[in-house]
N, C-alpha and C positions, 0 to 999 in steps of 0.2 A: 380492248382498250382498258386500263387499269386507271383506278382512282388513285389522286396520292394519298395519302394518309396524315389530313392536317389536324392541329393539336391547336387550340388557345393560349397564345403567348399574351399578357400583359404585360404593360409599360406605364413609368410614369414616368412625364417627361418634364424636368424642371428648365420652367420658364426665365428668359434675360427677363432683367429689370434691375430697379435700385436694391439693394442689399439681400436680392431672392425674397422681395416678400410674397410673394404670389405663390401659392398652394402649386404645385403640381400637376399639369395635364395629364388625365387619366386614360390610355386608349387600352382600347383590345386589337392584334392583327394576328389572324389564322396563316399558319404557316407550317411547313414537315420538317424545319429543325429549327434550333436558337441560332443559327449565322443566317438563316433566309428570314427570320424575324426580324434580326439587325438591321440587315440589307435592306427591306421593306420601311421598316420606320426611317432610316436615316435618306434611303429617298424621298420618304414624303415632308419628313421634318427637317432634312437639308445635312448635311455630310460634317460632322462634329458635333452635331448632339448630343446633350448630356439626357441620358433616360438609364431607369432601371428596368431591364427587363428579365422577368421569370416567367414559367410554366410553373402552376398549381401542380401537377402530378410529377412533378421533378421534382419541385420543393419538395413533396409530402414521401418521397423515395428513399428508404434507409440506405445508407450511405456504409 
């Protein structure tokens, strides 16, 4: 049996409200790539969510 190999994706998910005053939901969800990160938030946070999500060790990746 193999383990997947999950990585720390962050998100911040900006909240409805009047004119976006509201700070941004900050979550963490573990996942083996950026489209099952996706997948995973916009099931739990509902299917058109606006969030940004990166990986720290992606970002910090020269490009």
């Amino acid at each position: 049996m193999t383990e997947k190999n999950l990585r720390e994706y962050r998100a911040i998910i900006l909240l409805e409200g009047p004119a976006q005053t509201q700070p941004g939901l900050q979550v963490t969800v573990m996942a083996t790539d950026g489209d099952e990160a996706y997948t995973l938030l916009e099931e739990k946070y509902g299917n058109g969510t606006v969030f940004d999500l990166h990986n720290e060790e992606d970002a910090s990746t020269i490009r």
